[in-house]
C-alpha positions as CSV (number, residue, x, y, z in Angstrom):
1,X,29.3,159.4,60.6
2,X,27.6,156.7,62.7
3,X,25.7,153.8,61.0
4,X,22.1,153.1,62.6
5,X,20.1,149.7,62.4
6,X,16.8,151.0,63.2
7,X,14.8,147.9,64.4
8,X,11.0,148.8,64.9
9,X,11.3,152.0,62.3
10,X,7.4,152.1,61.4
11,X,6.3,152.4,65.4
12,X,6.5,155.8,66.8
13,X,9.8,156.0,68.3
14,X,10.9,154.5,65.0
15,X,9.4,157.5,63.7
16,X,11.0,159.9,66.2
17,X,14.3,158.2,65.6
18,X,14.0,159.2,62.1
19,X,13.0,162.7,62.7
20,X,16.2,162.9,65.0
21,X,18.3,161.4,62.6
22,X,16.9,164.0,60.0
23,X,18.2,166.5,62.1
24,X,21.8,165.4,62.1
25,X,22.7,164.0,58.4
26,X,26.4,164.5,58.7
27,X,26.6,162.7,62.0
28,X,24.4,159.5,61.1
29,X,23.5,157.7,58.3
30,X,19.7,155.4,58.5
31,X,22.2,152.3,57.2
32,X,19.5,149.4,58.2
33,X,15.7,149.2,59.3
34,X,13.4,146.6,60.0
35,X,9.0,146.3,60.9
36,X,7.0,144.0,61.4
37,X,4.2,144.1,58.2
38,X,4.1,147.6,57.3
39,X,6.5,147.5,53.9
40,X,4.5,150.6,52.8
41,X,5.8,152.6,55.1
42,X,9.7,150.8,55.3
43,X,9.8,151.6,50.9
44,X,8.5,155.3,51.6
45,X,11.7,155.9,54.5
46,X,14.0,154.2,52.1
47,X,13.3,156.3,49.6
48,X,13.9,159.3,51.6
49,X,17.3,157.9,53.7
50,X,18.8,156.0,51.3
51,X,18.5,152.7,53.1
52,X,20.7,149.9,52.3
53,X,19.7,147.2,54.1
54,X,16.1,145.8,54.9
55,X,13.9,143.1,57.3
56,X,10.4,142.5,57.2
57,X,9.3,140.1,60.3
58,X,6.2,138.9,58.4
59,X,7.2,137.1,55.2
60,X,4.7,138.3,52.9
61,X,5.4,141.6,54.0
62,X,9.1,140.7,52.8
63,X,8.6,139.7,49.8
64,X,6.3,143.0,49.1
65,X,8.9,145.1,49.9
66,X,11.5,143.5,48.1
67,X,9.4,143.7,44.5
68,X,9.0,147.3,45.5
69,X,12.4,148.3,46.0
70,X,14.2,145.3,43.6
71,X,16.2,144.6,46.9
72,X,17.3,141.5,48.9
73,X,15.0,141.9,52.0
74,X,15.4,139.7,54.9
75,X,12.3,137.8,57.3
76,X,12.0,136.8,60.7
77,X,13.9,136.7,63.7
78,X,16.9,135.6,61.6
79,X,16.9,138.8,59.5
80,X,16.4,140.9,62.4
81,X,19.7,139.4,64.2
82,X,21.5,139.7,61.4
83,X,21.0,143.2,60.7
84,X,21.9,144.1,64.4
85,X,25.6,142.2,64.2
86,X,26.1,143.7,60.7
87,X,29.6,144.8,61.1
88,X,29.0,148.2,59.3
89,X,26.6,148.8,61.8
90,X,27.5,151.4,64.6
91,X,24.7,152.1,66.7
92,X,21.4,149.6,67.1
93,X,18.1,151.3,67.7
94,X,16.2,148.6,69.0
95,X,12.7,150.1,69.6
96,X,10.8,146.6,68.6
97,X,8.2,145.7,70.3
98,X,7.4,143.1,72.7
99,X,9.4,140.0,73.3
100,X,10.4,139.8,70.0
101,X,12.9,142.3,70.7
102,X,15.3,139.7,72.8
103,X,17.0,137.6,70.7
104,X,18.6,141.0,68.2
105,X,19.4,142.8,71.2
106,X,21.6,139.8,72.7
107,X,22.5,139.3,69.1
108,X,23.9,143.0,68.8
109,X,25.4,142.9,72.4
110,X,28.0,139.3,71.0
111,X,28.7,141.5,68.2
112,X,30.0,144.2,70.4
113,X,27.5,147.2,69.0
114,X,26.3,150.3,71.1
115,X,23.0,149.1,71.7
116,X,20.0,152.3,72.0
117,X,17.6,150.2,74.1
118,X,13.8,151.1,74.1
119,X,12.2,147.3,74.0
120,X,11.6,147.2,77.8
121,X,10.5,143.4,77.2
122,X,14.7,142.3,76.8
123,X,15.8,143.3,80.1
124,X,12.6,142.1,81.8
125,X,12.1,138.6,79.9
126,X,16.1,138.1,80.6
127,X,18.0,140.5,82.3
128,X,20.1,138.0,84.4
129,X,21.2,136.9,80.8
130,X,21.8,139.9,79.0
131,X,23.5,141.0,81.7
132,X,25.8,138.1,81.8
133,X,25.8,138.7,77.5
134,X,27.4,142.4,78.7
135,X,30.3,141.5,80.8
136,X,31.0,138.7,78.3
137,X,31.3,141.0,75.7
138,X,33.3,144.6,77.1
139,X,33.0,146.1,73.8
140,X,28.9,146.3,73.4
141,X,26.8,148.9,75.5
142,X,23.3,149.9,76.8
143,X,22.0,153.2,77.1
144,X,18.2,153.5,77.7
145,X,15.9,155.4,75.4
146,X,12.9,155.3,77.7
147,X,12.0,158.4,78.8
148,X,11.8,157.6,82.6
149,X,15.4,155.2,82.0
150,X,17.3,157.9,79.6
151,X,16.3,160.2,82.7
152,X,17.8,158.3,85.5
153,X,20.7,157.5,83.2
154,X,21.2,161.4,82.7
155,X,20.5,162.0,86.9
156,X,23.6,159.8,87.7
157,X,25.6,161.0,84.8
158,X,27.6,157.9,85.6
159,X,28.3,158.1,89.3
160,X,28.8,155.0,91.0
161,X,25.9,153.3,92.4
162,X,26.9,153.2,95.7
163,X,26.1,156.8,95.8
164,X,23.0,156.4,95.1
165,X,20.0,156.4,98.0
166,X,16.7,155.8,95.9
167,X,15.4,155.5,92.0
168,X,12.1,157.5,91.7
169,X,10.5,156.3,88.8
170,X,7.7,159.2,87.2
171,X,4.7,157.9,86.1
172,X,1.7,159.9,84.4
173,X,-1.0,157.9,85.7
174,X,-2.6,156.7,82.6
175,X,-6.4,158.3,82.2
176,X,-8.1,156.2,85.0
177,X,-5.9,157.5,87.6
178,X,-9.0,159.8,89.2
179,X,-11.3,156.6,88.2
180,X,-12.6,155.2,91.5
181,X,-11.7,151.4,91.5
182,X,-15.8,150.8,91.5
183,X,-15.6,151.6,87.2
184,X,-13.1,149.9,86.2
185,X,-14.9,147.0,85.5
186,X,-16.9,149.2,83.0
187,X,-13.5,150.5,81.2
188,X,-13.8,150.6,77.1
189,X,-11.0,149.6,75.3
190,X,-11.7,153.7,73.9
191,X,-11.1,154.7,77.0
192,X,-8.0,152.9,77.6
193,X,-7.1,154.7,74.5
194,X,-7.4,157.5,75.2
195,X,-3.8,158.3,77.6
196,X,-3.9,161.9,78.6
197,X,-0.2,163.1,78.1
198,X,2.2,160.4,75.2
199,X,0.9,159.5,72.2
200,X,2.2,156.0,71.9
201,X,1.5,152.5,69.9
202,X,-1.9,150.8,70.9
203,X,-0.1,148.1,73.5
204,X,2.1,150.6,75.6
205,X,-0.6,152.3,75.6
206,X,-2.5,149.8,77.0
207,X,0.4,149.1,79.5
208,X,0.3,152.7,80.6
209,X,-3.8,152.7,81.3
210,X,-3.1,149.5,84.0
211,X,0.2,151.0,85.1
212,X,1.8,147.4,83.7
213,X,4.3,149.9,81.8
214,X,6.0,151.4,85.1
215,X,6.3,148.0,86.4
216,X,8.0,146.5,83.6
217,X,10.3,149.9,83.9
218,X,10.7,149.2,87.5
219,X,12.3,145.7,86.5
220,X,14.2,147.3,83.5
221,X,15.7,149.8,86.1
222,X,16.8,147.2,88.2
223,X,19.3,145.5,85.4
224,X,20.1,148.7,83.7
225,X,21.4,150.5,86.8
226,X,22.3,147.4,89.3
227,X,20.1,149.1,92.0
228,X,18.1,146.7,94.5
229,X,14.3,146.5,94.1
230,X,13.7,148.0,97.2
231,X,15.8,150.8,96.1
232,X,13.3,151.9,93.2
233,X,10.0,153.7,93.6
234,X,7.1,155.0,91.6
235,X,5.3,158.6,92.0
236,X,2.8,159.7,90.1
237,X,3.1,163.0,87.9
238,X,0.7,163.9,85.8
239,X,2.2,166.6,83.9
240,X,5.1,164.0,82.7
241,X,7.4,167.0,83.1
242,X,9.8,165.3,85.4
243,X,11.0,161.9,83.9
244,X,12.7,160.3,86.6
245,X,14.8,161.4,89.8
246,X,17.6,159.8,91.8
247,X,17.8,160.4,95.1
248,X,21.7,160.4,96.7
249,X,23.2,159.5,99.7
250,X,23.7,162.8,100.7
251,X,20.4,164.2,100.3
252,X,20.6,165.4,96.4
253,X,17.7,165.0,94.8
254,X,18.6,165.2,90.7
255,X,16.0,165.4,88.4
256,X,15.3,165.2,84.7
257,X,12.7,168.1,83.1
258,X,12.0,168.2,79.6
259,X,9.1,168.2,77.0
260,X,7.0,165.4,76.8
261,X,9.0,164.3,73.3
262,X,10.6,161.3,72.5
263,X,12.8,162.7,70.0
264,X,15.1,164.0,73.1
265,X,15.7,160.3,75.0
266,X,16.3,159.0,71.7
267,X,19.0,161.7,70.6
268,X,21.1,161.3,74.4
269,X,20.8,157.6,73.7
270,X,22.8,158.3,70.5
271,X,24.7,161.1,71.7
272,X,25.8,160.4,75.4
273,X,27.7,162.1,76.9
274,X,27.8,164.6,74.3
275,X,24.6,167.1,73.9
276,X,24.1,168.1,70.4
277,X,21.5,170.7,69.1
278,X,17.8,169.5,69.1
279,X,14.6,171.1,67.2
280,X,12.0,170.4,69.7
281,X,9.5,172.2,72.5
282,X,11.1,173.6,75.7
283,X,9.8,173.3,78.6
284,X,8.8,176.6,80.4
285,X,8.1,176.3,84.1
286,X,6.5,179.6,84.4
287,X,3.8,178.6,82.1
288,X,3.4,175.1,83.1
289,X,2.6,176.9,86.7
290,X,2.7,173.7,88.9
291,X,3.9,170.3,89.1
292,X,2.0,167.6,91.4
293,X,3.0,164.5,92.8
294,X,1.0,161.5,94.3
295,X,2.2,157.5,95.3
296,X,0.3,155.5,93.3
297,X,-2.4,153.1,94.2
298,X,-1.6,149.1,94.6
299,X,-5.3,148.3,94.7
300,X,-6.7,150.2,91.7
301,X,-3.5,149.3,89.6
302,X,-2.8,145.7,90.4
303,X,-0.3,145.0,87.3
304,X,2.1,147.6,88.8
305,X,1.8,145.6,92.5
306,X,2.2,142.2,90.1
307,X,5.2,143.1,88.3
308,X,7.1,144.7,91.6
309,X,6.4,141.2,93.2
310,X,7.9,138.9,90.1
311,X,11.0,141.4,89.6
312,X,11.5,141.0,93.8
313,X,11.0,136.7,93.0
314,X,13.0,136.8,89.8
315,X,13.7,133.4,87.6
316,X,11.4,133.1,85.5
317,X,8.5,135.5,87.1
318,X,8.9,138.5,84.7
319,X,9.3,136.3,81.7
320,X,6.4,134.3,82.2
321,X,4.0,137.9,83.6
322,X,5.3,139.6,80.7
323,X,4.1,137.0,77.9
324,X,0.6,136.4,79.8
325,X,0.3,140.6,79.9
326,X,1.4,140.5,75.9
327,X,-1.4,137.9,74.7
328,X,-4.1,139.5,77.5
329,X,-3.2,142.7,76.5
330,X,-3.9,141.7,72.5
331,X,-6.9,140.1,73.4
332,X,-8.3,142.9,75.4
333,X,-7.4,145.6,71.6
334,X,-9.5,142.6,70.2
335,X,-12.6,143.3,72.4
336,X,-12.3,139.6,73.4
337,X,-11.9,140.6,77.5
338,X,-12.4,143.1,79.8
339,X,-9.8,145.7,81.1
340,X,-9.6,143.9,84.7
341,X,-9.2,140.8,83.0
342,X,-5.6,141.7,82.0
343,X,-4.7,141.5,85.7
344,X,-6.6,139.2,86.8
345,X,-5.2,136.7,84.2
346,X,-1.7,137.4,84.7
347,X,-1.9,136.8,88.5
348,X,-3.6,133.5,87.7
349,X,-0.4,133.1,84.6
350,X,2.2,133.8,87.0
351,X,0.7,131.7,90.1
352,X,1.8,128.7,87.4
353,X,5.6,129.8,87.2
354,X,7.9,126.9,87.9
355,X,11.2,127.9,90.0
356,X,14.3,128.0,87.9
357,X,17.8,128.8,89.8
358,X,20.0,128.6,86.9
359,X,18.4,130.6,84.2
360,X,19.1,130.5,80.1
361,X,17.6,132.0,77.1
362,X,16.5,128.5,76.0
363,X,14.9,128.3,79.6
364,X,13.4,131.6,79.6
365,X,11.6,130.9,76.0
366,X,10.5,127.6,76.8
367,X,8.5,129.3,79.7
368,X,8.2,132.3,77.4
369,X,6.1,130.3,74.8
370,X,4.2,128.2,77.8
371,X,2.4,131.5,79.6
372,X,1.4,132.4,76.3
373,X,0.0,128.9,76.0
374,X,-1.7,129.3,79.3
375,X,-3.0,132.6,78.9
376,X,-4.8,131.9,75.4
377,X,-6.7,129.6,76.8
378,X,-8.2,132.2,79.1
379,X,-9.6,133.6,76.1
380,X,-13.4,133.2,75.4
């Protein structure tokens, strides 16, 4: 019986993580969880998984939840580190989102957990330092829940990297990837919306619509497997059958196939290397028919071209371009800017970045809390 902290539990793969851990009752135990505002939802799942411990990000929120319950529930970023170095803690499910999902990951990794990672945002704000955090600390361990990461991680099945010729990185192509480049300055935020294949919270979303997403998953491939940039691609599939690939030296080409559900990244996170049952769709390649594949294009989706360019430049690039695309990205679910102005305002963000050789997490917030600065003020 493992302990999980389940940081992020009222988003959907919070949700998915739960249905998973329904699934397996004698194997793990829902021991922590933590949102941001929604304390509703937090009271309902510890009802039904006997919680023990609690963190509300929002303070109000907080104290809601702990009336509700007649529990000690912690707040802010403080609670949330301390419920992922909990010593009874096993496994931390850290499916938070946006940058706020840093600081309890690092926190987790000093306290020597097994770390389920699905907040992209840690490795790409700081992935030189939780990196370092890693080898520091022998004990603690990453394995990827992302769908595209948990399939490269599967692919290699822990071979070294020096076997390895090429990451191939699937992406669906969001619902304007047929949009000729001439509309997207008429995109709705509906439209954006709308994404063809995942159901997913409102800001991935958003991410997957520009192609951002696969961009921050290029730079979160690059710290999670040590493989060069120019050692990771992206090709368009818009079946999302195929989650990743890795290409070997010796002209293996692996793949991962499954259901578009997140409930099966999240269990191998868990699980690896061990496969356990699963209640979910399979896939059946007779009745799918046909997989396509394209490259994607730079031009139409210029956050993908941005992010490849500030993982390549490093320091304090992807910090700075992911907390300009956070507040733009906000600002756009607001109606306050247009879709194109998500790109063209973090190109103008990261044009700003000062050069940093010897990076820290002190550094890396300072410039962390300055983009966001910069980038509000390009907000009518």
């Amino acid at each position: 019986m493992k302990n999980v902290a389940l940081l992020g539990a009222t988003g959907s793969i919070g949700t998915s993580t739960i249905g998973v851990l329904k699934q397996h009752p004698e194997r793990f135990k829902l021991y922590a969880v933590a949102a941001n505002r929604n304390w509703k939802q937090v009271a309902q799942i510890a009802r039904e998984m006997d919680v023990e411990r609690f963190c509300m990000f929002e303070p109000e929120a907080a104290k809601a939840l702990s009336k509700e319950l007649g529990k000690p529930v912690l707040t802010g970023m403080d609670g949330l580190c301390e419920l992922a170095s909990d010593p009874k803690t096993d496994i931390v499910l850290n499916s938070l989102m946006g940058s706020v999902g840093c600081l309890p990951t690092l926190s987790a990794i000093r306290a020597s957990k097994h770390i389920a990672l699905a907040n992209k945002e840690t490795l790409v704000m700081a992935g030189e330092v939780i990196t370092a955090a890693l080898k520091a600390n022998p004990k603690a361990y990453l394995t990827p829940v992302d769908s595209e990461h948990n399939a490269i991680f599967q692919c290699l099945a822990d071979r070294p990297k020096e076997e390895v010729e090429e990451l191939q990185i699937t992406a669906s192509g969001g619902p304007f990837r047929e949009w000729p480049i001439e509309k997207f300055k008429d995109i709705r935020l509906e439209d954006a919306l709308n994404h063809p294949v995942w159901s997913m919270g409102k800001k991935i979303t958003i991410d997957s619509a520009s192609m951002m997403n696969k961009g921050l998953e290029i730079i979160e491939a690059h710290f999670l497997f040590d493989i060069p940039y120019e050692q990771i691609k992206v090709v368009v599939h818009p079946q999302s059958r195929v989650h990743s690939l890795v290409q070997f030296r010796d002209g293996s080409l692996i793949a991962q196939l499954g259901a578009p559900d997140m409930k099966i990244p999240i269990q191998c996170a868990m699980t690896w290397p061990e496969r356990i049952p699963l209640e979910t769709d399979r896939l059946d390649l007779a009745e799918l028919g046909k997989l396509t594949f394209f490259k994607p294009d730079f031009e139409k989706f210029r956050c993908l071209a941005l992010a490849m360019e500030c993982g390549k430049k490093g320091g304090l690039y992807t910090a700075t371009m992911n907390a300009a695309n956070e507040v733009l990205v906000n600002a756009f679910l607001e109606k306050k800017i247009g879709f194109m102005d998500i790109p063209n305002g973090v190109e103008k963000i990261v044009e700003k970045t000062p050069t940093v050789v010897n990076l820290d997490l002190e550094t890396i917030l300072a410039a962390d809390a300055e983009a966001r600065k910069l980038a509000a003020e390009l907000i009518p």
